[in-house]
N, C-alpha and C positions, 0 to 999 in steps of 0.2 A: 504494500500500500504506500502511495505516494504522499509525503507529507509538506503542506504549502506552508511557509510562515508570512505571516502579513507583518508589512510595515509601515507603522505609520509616520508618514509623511508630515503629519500637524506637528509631532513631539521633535521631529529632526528639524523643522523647519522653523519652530524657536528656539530649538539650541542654535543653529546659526545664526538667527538672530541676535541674542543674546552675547553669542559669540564675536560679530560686527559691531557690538553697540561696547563690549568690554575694549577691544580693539580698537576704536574709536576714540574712547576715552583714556586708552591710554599714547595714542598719538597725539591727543589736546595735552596732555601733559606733558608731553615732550617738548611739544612746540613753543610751551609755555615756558618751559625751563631753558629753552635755546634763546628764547627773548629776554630772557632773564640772565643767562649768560651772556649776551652779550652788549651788556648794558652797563651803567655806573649807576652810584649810589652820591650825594652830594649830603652832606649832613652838616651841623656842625651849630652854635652855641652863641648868643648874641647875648653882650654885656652892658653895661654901662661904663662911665668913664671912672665907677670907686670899683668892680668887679661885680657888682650886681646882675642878675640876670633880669632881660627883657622880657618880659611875656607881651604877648598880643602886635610882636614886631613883624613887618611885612617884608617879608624876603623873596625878591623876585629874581630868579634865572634863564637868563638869556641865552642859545646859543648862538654864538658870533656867527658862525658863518650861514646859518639856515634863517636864523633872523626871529625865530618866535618863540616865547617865554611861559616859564610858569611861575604860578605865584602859591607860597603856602605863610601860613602864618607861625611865630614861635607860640610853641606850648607853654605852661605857669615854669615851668624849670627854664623858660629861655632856648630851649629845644627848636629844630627845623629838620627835616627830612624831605629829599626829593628822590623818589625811585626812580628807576627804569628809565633814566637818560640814558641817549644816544650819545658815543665815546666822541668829543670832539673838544672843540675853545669853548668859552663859556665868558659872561662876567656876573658876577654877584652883585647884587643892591638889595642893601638892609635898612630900614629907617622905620621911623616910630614916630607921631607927633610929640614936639618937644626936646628933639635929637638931630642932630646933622644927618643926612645921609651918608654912607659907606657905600663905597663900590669899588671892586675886585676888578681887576682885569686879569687875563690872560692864563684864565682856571682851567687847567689841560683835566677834562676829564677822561681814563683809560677802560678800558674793556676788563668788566669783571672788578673792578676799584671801587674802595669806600673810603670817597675822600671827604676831609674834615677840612674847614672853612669855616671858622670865626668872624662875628665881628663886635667891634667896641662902639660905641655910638656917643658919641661927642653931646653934652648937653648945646640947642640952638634949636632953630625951627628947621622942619623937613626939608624946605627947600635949596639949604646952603650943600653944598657936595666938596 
């Protein structure tokens, strides 16, 4: 006697599923991690002119040669963080109302770097540089 085994088609055809959708997700995280590598990190601590830290100071980053910036604010500790720059020049400008402005020139960021960038902020109004 001849014996037939049946196969079903539904049960294999969500494992591959499942199996496209695991495989999927672990190619987004690749991809994320290669953007991530090849990227810079810019951090770094704004003070005042006795050592005090800044809070609520506006520190914008420009990259030199592409022309467009981002802006974050420091944290209560004076803190600033910029992820995921693109490795190039840069200039920093830090300022707070009732401080001078600060500005960096010629911040070489590197591929895969977590570079630290200070600034002291002069008592004066924002607009003196």
């Amino acid at each position: 006697m001849e014996q037939h085994h049946v196969v079903s088609h539904s049960h294999s055809g969500r494992r591959c599923a499942v199996l496209f959708l695991l495989l999927l997700l672990l190619d987004q995280r690749t991809a994320y991690g290669q953007s991530e590598a090849g990227s810079a990190t810019l951090t770094g601590t704004v003070f005042d002119a006795s050592g005090a830290v800044v809070s609520a100071a506006r520190v914008t980053v420009t990259h030199r040669d592409a022309g467009w910036s981002r802006e974050t604010v420091t944290n209560d500790a004076g803190l600033y963080t910029v992820a995921r720059l693109p490795p190039g020049p840069y200039v920093i400008v830090a300022g707070r109302d009732g401080f001078q402005t600060v500005r960096r020139e010629g911040v070489e960021l590197l591929v895969g770097s977590r570079t630290v960038v200070d600034a002291v902020l002069q008592p004066g109004t924002i607009e003196q540089t």
